[in-house]
Biopython code that builds the backbone (N, CA, C, O; Angstrom):
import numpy as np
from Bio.PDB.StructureBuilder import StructureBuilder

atoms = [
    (1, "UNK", "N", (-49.101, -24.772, 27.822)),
    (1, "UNK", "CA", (-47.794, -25.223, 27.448)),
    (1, "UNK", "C", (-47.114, -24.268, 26.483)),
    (1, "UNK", "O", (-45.896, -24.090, 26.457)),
    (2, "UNK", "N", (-47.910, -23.724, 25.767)),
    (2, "UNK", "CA", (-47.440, -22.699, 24.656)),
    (2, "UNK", "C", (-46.767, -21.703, 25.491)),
    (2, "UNK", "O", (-45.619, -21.323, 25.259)),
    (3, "UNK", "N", (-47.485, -21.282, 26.464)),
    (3, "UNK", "CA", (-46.823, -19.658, 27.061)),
    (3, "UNK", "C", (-45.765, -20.349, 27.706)),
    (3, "UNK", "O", (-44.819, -19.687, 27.278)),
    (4, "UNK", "N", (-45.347, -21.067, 28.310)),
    (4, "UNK", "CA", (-44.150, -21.781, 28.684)),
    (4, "UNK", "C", (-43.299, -21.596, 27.832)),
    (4, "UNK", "O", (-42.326, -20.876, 28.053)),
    (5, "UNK", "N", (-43.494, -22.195, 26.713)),
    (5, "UNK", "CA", (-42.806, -22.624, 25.544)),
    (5, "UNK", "C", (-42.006, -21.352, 24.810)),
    (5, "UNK", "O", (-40.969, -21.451, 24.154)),
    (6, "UNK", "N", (-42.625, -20.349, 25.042)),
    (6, "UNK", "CA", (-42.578, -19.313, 24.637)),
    (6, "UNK", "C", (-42.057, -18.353, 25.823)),
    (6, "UNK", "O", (-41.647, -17.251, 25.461)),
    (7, "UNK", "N", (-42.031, -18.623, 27.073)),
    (7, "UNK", "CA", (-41.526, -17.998, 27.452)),
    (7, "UNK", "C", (-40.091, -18.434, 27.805)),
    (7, "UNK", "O", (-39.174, -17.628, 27.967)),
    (8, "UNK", "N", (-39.961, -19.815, 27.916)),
    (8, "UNK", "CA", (-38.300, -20.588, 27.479)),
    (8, "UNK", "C", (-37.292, -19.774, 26.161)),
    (8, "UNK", "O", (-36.078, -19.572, 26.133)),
    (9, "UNK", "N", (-37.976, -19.561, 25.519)),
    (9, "UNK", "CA", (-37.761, -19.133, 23.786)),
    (9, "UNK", "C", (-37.042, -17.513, 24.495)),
    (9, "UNK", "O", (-35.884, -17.096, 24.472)),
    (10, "UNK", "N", (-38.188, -16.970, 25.026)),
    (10, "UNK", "CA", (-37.817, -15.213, 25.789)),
    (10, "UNK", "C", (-36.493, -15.065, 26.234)),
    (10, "UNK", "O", (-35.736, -14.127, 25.984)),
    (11, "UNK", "N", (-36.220, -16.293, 27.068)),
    (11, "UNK", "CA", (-35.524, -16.408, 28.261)),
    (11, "UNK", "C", (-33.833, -16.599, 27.366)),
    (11, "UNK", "O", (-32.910, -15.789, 27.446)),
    (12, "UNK", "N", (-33.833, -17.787, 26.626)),
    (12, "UNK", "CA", (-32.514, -18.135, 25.656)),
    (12, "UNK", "C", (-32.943, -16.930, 25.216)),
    (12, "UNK", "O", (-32.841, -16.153, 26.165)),
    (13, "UNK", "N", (-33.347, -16.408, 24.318)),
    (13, "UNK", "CA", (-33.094, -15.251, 23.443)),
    (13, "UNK", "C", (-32.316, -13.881, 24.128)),
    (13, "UNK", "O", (-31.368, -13.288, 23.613)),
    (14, "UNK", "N", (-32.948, -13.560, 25.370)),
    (14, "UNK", "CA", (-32.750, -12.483, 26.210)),
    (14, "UNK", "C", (-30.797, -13.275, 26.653)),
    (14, "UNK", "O", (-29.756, -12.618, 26.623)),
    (15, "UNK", "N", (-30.906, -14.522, 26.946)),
    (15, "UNK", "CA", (-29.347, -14.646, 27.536)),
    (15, "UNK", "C", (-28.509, -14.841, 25.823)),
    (15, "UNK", "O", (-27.304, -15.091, 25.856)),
    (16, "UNK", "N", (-28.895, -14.771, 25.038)),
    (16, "UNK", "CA", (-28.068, -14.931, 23.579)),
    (16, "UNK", "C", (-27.672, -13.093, 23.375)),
    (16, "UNK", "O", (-26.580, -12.661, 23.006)),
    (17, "UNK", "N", (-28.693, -12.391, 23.673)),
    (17, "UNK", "CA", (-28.476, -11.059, 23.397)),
    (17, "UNK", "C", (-27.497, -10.682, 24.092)),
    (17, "UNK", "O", (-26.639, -10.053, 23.472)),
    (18, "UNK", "N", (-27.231, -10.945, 25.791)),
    (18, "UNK", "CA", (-26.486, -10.244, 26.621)),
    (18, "UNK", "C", (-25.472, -11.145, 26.389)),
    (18, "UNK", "O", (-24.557, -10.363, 26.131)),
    (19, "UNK", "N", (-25.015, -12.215, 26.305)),
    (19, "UNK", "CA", (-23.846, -12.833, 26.301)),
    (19, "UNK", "C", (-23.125, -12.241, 24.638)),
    (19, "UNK", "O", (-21.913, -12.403, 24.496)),
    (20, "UNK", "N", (-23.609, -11.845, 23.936)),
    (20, "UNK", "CA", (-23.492, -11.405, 22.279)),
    (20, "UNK", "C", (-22.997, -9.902, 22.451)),
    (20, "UNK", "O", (-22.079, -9.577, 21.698)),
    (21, "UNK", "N", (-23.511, -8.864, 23.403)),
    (21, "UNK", "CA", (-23.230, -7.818, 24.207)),
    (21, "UNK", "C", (-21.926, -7.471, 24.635)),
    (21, "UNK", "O", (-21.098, -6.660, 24.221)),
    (22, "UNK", "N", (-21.960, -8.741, 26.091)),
    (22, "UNK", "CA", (-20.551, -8.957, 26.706)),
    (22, "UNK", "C", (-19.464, -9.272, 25.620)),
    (22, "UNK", "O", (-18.480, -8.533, 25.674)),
    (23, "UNK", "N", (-19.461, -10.106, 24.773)),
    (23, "UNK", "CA", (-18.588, -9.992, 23.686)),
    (23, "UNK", "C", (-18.350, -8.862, 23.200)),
    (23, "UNK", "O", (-17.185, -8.470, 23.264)),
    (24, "UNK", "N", (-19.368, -7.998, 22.571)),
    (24, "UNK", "CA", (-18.693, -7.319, 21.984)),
    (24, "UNK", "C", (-17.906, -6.192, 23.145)),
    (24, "UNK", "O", (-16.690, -6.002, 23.136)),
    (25, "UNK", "N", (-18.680, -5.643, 23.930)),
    (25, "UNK", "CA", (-18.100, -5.184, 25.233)),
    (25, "UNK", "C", (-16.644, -5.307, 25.199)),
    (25, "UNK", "O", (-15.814, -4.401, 25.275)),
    (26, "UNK", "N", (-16.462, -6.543, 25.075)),
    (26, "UNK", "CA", (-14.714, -7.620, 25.617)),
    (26, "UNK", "C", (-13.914, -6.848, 24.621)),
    (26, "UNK", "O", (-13.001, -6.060, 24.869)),
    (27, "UNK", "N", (-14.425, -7.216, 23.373)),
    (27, "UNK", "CA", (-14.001, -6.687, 21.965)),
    (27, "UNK", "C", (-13.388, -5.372, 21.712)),
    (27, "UNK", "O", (-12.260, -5.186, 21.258)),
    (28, "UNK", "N", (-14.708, -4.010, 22.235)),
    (28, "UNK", "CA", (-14.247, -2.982, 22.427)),
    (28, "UNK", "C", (-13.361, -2.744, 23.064)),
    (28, "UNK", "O", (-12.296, -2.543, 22.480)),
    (29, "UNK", "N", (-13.402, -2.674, 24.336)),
    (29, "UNK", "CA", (-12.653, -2.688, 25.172)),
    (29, "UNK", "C", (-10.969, -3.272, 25.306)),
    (29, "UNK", "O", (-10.089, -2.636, 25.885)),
    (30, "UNK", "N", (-10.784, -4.507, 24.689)),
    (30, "UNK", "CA", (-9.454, -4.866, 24.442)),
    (30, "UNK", "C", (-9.108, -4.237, 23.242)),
    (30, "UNK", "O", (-7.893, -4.155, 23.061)),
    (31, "UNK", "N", (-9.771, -3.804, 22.436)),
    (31, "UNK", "CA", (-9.236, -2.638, 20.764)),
    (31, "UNK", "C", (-8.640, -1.822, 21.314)),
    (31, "UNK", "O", (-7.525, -1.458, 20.940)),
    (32, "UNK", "N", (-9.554, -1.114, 22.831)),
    (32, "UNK", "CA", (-9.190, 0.527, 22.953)),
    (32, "UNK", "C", (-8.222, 0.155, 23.527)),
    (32, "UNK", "O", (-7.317, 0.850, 23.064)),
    (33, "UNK", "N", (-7.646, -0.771, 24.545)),
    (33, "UNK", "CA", (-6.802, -0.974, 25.601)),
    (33, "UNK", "C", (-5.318, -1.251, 24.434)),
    (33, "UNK", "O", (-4.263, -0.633, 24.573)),
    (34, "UNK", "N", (-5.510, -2.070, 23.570)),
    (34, "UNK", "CA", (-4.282, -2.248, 22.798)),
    (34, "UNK", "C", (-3.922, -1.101, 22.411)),
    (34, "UNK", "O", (-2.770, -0.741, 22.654)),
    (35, "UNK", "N", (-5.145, 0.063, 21.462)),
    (35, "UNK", "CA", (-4.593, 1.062, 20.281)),
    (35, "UNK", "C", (-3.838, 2.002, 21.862)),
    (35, "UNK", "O", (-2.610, 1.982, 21.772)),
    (36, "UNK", "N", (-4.161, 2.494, 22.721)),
    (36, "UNK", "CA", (-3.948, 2.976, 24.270)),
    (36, "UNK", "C", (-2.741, 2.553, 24.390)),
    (36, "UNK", "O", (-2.146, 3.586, 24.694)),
    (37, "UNK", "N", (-1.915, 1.657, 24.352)),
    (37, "UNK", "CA", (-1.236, 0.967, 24.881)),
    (37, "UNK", "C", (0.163, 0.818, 24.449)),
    (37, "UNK", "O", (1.263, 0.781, 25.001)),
    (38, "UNK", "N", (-0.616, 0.699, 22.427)),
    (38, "UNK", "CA", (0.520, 1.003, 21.319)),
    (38, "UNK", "C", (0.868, 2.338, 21.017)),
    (38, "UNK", "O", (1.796, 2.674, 20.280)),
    (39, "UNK", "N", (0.110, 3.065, 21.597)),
    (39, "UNK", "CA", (-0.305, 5.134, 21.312)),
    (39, "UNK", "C", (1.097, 5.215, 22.307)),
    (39, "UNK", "O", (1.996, 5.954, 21.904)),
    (40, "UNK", "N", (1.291, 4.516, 23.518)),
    (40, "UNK", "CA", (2.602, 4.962, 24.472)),
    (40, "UNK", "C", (3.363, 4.376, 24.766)),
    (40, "UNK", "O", (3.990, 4.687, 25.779)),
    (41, "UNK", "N", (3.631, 3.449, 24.172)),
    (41, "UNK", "CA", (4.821, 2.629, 23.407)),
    (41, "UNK", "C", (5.395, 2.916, 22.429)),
    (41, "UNK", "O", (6.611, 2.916, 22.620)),
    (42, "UNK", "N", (4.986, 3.280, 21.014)),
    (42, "UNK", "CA", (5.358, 3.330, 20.105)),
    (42, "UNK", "C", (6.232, 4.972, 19.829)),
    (42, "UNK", "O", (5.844, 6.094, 20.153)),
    (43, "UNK", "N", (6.978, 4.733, 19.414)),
    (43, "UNK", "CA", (8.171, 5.831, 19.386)),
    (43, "UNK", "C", (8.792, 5.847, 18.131)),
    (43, "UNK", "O", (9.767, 5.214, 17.728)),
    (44, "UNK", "N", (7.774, 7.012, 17.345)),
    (44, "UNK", "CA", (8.216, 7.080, 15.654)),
    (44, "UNK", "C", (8.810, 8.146, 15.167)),
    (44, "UNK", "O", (8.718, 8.640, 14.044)),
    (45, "UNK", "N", (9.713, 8.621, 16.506)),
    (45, "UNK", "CA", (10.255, 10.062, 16.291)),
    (45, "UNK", "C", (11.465, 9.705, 15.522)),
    (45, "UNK", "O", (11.455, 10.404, 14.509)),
    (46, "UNK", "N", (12.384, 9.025, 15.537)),
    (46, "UNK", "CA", (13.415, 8.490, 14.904)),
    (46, "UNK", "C", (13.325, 8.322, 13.370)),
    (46, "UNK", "O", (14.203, 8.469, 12.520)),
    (47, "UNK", "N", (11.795, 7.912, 13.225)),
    (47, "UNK", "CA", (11.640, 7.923, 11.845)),
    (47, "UNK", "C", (11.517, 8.928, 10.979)),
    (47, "UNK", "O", (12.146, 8.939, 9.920)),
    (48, "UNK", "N", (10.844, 9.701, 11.272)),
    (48, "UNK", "CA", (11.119, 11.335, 10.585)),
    (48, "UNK", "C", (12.175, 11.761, 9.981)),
    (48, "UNK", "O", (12.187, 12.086, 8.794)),
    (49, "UNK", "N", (13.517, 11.810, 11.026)),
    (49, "UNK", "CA", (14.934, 11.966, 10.786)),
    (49, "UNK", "C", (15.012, 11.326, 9.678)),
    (49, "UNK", "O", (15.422, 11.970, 8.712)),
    (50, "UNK", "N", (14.674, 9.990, 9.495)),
    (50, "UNK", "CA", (15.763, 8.952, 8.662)),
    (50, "UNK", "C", (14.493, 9.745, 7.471)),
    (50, "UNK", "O", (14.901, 10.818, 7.028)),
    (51, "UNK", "N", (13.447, 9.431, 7.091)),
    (51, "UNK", "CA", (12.482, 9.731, 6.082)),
    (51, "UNK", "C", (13.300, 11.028, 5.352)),
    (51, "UNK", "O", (13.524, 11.084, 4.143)),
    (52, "UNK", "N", (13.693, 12.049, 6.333)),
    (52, "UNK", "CA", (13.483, 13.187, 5.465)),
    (52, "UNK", "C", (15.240, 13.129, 4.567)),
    (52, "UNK", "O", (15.343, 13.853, 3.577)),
    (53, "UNK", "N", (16.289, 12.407, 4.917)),
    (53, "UNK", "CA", (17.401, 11.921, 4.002)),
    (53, "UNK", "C", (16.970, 11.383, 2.781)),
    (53, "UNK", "O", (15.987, 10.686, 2.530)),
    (54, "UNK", "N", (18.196, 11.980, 1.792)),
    (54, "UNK", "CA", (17.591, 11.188, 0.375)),
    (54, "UNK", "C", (18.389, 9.868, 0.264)),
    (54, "UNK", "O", (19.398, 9.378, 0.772)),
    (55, "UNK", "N", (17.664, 9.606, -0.441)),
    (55, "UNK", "CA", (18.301, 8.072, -0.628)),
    (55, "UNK", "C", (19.249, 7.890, -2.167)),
    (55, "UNK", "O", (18.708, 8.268, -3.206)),
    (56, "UNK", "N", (20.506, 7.363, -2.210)),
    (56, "UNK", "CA", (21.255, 7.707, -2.916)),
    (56, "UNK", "C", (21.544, 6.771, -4.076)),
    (56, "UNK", "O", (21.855, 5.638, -3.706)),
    (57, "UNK", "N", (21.517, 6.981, -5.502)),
    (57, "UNK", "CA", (21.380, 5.442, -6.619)),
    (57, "UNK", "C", (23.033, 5.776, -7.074)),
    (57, "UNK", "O", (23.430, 6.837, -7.555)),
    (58, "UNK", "N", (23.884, 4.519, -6.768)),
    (58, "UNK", "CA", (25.337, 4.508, -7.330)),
    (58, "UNK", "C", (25.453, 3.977, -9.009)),
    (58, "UNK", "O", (24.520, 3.233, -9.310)),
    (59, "UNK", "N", (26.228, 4.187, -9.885)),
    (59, "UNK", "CA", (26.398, 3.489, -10.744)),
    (59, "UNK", "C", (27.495, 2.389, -10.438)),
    (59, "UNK", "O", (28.035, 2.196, -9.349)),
    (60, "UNK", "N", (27.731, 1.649, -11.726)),
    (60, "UNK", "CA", (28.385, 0.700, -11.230)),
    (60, "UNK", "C", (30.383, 0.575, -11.020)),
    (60, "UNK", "O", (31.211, -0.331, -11.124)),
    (61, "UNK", "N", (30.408, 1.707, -10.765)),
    (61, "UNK", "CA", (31.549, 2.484, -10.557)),
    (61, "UNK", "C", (31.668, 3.000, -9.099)),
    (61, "UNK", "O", (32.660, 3.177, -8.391)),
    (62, "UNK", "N", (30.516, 3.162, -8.902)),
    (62, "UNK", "CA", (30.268, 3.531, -7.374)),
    (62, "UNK", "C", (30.030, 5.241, -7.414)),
    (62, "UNK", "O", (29.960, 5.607, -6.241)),
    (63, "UNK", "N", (29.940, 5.953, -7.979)),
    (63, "UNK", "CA", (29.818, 7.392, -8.482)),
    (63, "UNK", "C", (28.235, 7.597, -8.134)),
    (63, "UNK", "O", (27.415, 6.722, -8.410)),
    (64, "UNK", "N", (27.948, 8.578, -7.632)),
    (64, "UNK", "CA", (26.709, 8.776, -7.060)),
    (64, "UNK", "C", (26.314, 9.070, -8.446)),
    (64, "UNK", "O", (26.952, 9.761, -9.241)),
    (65, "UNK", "N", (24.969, 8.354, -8.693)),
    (65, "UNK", "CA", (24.266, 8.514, -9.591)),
    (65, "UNK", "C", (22.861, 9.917, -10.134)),
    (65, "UNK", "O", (22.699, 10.722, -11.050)),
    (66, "UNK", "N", (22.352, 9.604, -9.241)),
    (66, "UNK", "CA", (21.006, 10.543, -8.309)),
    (66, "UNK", "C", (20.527, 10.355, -7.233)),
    (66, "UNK", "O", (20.457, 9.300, -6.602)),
    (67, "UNK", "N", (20.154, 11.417, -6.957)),
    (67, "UNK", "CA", (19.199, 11.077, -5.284)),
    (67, "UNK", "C", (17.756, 11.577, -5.473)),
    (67, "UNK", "O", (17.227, 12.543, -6.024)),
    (68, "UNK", "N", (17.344, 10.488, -4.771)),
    (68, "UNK", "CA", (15.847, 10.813, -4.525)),
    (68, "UNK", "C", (15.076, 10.668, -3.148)),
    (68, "UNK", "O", (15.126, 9.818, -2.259)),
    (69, "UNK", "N", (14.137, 12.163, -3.369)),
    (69, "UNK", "CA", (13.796, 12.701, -1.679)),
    (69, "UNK", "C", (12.571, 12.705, -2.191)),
    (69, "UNK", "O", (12.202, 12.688, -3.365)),
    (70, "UNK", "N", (11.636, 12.741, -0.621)),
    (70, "UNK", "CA", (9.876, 12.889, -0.543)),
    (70, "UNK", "C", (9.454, 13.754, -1.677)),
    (70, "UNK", "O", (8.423, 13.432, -2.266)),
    (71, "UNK", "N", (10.157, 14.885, -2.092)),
    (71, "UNK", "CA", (9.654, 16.004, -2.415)),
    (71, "UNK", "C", (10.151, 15.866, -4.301)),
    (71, "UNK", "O", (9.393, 16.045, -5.254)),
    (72, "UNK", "N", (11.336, 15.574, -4.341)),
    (72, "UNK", "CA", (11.554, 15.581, -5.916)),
    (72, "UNK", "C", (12.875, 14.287, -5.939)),
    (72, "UNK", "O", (13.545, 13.689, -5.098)),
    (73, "UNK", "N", (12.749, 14.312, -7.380)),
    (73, "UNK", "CA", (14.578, 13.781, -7.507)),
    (73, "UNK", "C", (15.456, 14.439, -8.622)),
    (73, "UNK", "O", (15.228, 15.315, -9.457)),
    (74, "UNK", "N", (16.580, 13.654, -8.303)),
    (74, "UNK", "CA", (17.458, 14.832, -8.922)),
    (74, "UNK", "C", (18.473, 13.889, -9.513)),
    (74, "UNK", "O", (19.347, 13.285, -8.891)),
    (75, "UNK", "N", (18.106, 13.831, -11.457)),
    (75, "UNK", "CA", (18.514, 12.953, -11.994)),
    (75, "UNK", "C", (19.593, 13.615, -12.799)),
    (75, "UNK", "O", (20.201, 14.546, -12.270)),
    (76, "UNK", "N", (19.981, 13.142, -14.336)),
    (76, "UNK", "CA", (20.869, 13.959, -14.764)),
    (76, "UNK", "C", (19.957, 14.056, -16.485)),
    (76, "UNK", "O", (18.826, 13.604, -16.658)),
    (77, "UNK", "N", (20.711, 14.673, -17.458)),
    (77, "UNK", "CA", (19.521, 15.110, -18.895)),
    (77, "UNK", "C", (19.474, 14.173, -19.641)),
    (77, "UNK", "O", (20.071, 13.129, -19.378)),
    (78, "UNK", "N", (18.665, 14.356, -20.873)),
    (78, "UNK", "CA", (18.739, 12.831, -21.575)),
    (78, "UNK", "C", (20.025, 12.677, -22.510)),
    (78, "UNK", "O", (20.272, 11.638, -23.123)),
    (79, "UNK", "N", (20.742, 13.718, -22.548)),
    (79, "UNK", "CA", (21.674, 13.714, -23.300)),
    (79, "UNK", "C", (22.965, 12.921, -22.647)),
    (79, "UNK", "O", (23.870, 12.448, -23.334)),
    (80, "UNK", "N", (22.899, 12.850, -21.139)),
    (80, "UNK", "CA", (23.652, 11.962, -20.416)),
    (80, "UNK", "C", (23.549, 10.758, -20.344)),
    (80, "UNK", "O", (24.459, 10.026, -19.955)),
    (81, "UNK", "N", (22.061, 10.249, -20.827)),
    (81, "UNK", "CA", (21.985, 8.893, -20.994)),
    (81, "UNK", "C", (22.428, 8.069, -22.059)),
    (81, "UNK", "O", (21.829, 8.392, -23.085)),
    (82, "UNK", "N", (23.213, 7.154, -22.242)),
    (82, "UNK", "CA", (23.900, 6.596, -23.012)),
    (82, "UNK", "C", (22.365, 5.934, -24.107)),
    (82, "UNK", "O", (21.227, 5.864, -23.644)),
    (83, "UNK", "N", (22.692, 5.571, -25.399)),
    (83, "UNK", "CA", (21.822, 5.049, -26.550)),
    (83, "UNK", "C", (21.429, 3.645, -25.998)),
    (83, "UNK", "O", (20.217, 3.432, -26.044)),
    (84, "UNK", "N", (22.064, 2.816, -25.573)),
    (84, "UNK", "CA", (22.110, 1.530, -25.601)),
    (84, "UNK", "C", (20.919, 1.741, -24.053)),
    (84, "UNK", "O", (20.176, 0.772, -23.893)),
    (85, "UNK", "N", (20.814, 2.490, -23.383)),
    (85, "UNK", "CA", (20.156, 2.450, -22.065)),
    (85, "UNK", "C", (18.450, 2.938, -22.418)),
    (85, "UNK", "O", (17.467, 2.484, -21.832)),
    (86, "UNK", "N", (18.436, 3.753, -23.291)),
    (86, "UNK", "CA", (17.469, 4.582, -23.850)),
    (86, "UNK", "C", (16.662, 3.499, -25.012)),
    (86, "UNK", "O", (15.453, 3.498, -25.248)),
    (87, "UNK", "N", (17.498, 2.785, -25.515)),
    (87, "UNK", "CA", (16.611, 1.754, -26.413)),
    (87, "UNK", "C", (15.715, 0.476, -25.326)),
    (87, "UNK", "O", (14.550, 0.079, -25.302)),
    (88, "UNK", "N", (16.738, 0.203, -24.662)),
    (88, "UNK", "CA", (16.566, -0.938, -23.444)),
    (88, "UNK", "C", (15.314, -0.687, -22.991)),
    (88, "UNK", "O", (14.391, -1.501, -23.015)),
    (89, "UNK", "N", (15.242, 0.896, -22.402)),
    (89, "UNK", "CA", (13.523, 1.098, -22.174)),
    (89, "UNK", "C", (12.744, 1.402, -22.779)),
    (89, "UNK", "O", (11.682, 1.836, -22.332)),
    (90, "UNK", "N", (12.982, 1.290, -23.861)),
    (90, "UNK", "CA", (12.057, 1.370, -24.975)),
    (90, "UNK", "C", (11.376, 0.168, -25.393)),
    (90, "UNK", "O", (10.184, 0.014, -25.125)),
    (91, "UNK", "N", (12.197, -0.897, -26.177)),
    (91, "UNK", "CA", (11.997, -2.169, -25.978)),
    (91, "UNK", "C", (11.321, -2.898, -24.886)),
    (91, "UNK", "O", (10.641, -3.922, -24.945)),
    (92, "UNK", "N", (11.601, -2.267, -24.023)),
    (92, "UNK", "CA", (10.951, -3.266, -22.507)),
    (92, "UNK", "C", (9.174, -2.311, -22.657)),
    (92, "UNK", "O", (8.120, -2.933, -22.527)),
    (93, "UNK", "N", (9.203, -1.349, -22.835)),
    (93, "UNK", "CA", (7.810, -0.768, -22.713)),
    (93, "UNK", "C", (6.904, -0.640, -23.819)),
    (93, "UNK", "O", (5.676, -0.611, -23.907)),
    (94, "UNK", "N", (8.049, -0.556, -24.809)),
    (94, "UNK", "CA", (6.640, -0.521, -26.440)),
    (94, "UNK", "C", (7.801, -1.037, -27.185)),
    (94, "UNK", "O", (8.761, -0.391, -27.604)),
    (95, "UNK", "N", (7.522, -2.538, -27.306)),
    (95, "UNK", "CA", (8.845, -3.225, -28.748)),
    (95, "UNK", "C", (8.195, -2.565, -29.791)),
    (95, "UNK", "O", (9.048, -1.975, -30.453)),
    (96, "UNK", "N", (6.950, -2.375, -30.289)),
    (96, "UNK", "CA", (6.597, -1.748, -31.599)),
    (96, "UNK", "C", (6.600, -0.410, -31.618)),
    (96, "UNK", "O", (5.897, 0.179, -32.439)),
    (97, "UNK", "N", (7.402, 0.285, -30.703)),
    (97, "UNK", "CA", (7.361, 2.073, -30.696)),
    (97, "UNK", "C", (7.383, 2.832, -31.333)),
    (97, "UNK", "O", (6.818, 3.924, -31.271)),
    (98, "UNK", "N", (8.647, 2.026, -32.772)),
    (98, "UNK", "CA", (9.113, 2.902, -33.611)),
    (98, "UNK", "C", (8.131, 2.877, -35.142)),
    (98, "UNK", "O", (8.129, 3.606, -36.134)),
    (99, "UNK", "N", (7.096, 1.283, -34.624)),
    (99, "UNK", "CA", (6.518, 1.470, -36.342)),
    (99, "UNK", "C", (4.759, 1.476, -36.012)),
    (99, "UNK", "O", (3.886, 0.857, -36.620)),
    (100, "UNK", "N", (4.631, 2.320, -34.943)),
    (100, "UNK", "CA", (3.351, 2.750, -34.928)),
    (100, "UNK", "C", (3.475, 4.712, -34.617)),
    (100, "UNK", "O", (4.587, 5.086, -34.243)),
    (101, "UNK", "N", (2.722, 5.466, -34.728)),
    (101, "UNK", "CA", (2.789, 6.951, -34.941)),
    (101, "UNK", "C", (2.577, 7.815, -33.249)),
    (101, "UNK", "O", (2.659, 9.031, -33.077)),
    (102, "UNK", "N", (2.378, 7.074, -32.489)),
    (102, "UNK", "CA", (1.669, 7.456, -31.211)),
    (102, "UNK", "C", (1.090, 6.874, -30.790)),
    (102, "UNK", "O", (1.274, 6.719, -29.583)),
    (103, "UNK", "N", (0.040, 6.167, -31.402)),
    (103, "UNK", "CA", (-1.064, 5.316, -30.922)),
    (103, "UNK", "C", (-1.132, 3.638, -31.307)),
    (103, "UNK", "O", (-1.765, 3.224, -32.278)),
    (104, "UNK", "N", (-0.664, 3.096, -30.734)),
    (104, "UNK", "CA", (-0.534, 1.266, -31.014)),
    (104, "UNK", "C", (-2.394, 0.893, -31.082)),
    (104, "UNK", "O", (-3.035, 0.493, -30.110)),
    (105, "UNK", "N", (-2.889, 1.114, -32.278)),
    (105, "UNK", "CA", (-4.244, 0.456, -32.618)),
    (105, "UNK", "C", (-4.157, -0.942, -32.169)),
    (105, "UNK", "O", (-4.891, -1.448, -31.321)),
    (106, "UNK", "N", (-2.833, -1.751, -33.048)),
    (106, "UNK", "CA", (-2.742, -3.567, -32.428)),
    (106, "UNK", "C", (-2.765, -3.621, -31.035)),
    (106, "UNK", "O", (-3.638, -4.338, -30.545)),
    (107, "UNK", "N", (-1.686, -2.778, -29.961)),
    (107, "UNK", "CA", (-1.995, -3.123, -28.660)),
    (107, "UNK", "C", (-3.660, -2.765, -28.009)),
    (107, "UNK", "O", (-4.531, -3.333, -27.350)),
    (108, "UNK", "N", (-3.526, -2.048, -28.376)),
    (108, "UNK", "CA", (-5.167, -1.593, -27.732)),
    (108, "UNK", "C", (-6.110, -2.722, -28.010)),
    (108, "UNK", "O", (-6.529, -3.334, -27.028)),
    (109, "UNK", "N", (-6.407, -2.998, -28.904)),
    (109, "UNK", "CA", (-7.182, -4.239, -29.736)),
    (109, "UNK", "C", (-6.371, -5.335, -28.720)),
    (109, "UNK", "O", (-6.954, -5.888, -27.788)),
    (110, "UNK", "N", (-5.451, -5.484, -28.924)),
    (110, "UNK", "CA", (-5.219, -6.755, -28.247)),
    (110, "UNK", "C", (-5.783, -6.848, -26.510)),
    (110, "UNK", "O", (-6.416, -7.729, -25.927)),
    (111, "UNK", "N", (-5.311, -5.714, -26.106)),
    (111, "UNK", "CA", (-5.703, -5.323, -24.426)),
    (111, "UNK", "C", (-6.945, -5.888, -24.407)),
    (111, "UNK", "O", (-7.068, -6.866, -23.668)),
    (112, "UNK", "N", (-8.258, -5.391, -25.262)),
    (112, "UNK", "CA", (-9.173, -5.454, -24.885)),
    (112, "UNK", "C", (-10.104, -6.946, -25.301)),
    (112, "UNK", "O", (-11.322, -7.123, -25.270)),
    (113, "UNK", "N", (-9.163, -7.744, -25.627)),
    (113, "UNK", "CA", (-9.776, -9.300, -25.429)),
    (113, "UNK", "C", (-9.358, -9.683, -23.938)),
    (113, "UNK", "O", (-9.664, -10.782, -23.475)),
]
sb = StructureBuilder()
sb.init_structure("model")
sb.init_model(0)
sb.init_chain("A")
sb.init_seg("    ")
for serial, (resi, resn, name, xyz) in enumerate(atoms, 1):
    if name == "N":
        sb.init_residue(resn, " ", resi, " ")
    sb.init_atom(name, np.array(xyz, "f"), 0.0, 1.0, " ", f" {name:<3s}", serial, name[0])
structure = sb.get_structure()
């Protein structure tokens, strides 16, 4: 009864392997057939064109501000930036900027709880 038993056991095991197989088989096979499929369909030549234009920041006047491309941007000096714009990001990035020397000891300490 044992070698029976055991050879029932062979038999499911051997059809769990090949049906586990055929899956993945299915699997492969519909991956390659989609990526195949999307490879000559897909048409990303159009995109290049538009990518390599810069993209243009207006003020609120409508006056081209700067543009910025893949490669650089092209802003204006700090002497063009108004005071009130220059504090704004200051405040937003280090409110204690002006009464620590370089190095915020309190933020650091604080970060690291």
């Amino acid at each position: 009864m044992k070698h029976v038993a055991d050879w029932k056991m062979g038999v499911q095991m051997r059809g769990l392997v090949k049906l586990g197989l055929i899956i993945i088989l299915v699997i492969v096979v519909l991956g390659a057939g989609s990526l195949f499929y999307f490879r000559q369909v897909a048409d990303i030549s159009h995109l290049q064109n538009i990518l390599q234009q810069p993209t243009g920041i207006y003020d609120r006047d409508g006056n081209l501000a700067s543009t910025i491309t893949a490669n650089k941007s092209e802003g204006v000096s700090i002497d063009e930036i108004p005071e009130h714009m220059k504090q704004a990001v200051v405040s937003i990035e280090d409110h204690r900027f002006y009464e620590h020397h370089g190095i915020d000891y309190q933020g650091i300490f604080a970060s690291a709880d």
